[in-house]
ZADREN-56130 format. One record per atom (N, C-alpha, C): x, y, z. Coordinates in steps of 0.2 Angstrom, whole numbers, plus 5000, padded with zeros to 4 digits. Each point is the difference from the previous one (the first is absolute). Last residue first. Example, Ala and Ser with C-alpha at 12.3 -4.5 7.8 and 13.67 -1.06 7.14 Angstrom:
! residues 2
506449895035 500450065001 499650055003 500249725000 499650065000 500450065000 
//
This chain:
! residues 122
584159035734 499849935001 501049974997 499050254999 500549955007 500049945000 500050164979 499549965003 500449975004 501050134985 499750065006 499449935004 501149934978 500550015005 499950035006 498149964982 500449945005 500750015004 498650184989 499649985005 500449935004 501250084980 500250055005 499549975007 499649884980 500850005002 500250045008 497950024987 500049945001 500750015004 499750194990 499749985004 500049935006 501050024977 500250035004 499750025008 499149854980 500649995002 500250045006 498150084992 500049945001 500749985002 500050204990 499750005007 499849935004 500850004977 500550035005 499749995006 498649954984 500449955002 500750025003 498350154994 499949975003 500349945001 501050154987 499650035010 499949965001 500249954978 500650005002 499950025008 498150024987 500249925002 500650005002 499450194994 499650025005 500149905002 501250104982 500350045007 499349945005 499949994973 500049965006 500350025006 498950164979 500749975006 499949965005 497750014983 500450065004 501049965002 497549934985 500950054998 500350045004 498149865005 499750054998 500850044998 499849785000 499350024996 500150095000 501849885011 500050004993 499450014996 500050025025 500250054996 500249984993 499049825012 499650074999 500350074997 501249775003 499650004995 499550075000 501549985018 500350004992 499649994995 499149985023 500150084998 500550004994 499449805004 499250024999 500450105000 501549835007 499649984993 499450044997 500950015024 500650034996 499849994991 498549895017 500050085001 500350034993 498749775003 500950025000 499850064995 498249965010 500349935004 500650004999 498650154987 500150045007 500549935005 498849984976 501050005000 500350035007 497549964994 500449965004 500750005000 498750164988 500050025008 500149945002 500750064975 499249955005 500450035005 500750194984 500449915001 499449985005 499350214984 500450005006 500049915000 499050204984 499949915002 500650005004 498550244993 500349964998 500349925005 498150204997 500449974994 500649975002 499050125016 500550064994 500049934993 498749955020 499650054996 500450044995 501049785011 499450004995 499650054998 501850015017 500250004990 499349974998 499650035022 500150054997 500550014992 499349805012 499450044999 500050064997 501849885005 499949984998 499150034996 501450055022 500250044993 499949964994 498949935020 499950054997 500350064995 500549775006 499450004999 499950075000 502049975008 500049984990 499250025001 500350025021 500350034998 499950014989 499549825018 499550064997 500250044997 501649835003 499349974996 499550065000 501950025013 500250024993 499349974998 499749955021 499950094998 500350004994 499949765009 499450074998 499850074999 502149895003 499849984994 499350035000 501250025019 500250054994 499650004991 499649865023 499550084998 500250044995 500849785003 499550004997 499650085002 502249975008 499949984994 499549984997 501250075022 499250034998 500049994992 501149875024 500150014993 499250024999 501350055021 499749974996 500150014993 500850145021 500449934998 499449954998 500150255004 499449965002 500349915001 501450194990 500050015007 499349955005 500849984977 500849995004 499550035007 498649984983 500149965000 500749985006 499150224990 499849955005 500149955004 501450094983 500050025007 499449995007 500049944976 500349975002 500250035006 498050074988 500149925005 500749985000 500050214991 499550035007 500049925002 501050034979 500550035005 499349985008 499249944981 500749965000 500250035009 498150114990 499749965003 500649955002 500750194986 499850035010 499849935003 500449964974 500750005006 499750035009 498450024984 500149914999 500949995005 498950224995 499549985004 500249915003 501250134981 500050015007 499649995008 499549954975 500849995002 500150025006 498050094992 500049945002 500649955003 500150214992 500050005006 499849945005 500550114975 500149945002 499849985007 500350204983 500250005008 500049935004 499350024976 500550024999 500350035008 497649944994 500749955002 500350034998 498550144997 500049975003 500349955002 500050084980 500450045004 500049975007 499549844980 499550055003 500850045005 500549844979 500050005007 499950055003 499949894973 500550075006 499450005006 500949824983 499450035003 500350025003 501349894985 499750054998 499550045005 500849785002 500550055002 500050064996 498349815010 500250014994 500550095000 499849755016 500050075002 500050014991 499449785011 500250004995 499950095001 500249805018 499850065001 500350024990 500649795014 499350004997 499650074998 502649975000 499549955004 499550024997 501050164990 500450005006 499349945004 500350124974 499849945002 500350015007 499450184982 500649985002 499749965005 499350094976 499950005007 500449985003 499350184980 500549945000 499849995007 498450114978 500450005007 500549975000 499450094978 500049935003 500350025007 
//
């Protein structure tokens, strides 16, 4: 008997062993570069780039999306790109990795944010 494990709407079966290919996760990192790169934009253009970030996490999924599709396997809806931090916790619990990669990101988030507000002349 399998066993599954329930995280939202995302049902991971915790027996599936997960292609080597994700095991570098890069995806993971591609989702903190796009964090880090709008929020320093954002400090030096002084706009908000909040709908380009969402369109880029939105493509982003869409094709690692495409690509769990040919390993077999089901990744979280690509609407969880609206709340970011929810969607990289649910994604590593499919693919059983160390949540590190939502802890950055919600460092870099905080921490950035903080540092770009004190160095801002305004």
């Amino acid at each position: 008997m399998e066993s599954e494990v329930k995280s939202g709407n995302v049902v991971a079966n915790v027996n599936y062993k997960i292609p080597e290919s994700w095991k570098q996760d890069k995806y993971s990192w591609i989702y903190l570069g796009v964090l880090v790169i709008a929020i320093i934009a954002e400090s030096f253009i002084n706009a908000n780039l909040g709908k380009l970030v969402l369109i880029a996490n939105f493509a982003i999924m869409r094709s690692e999306e495409k690509l769990a599709a040919k390993d077999s396997m089901s990744l979280p809806s690509k609407w969880w790109c609206l709340i970011m931090p929810v969607y990289l916790w649910l994604r590593l619990t499919v693919l059983k990795q160390p949540r590190i990669h939502f802890w950055l990101w919600i460092g870099v988030l905080i921490g950035l944010s903080i540092i770009l507000t004190c160095l801002s002349p305004e």
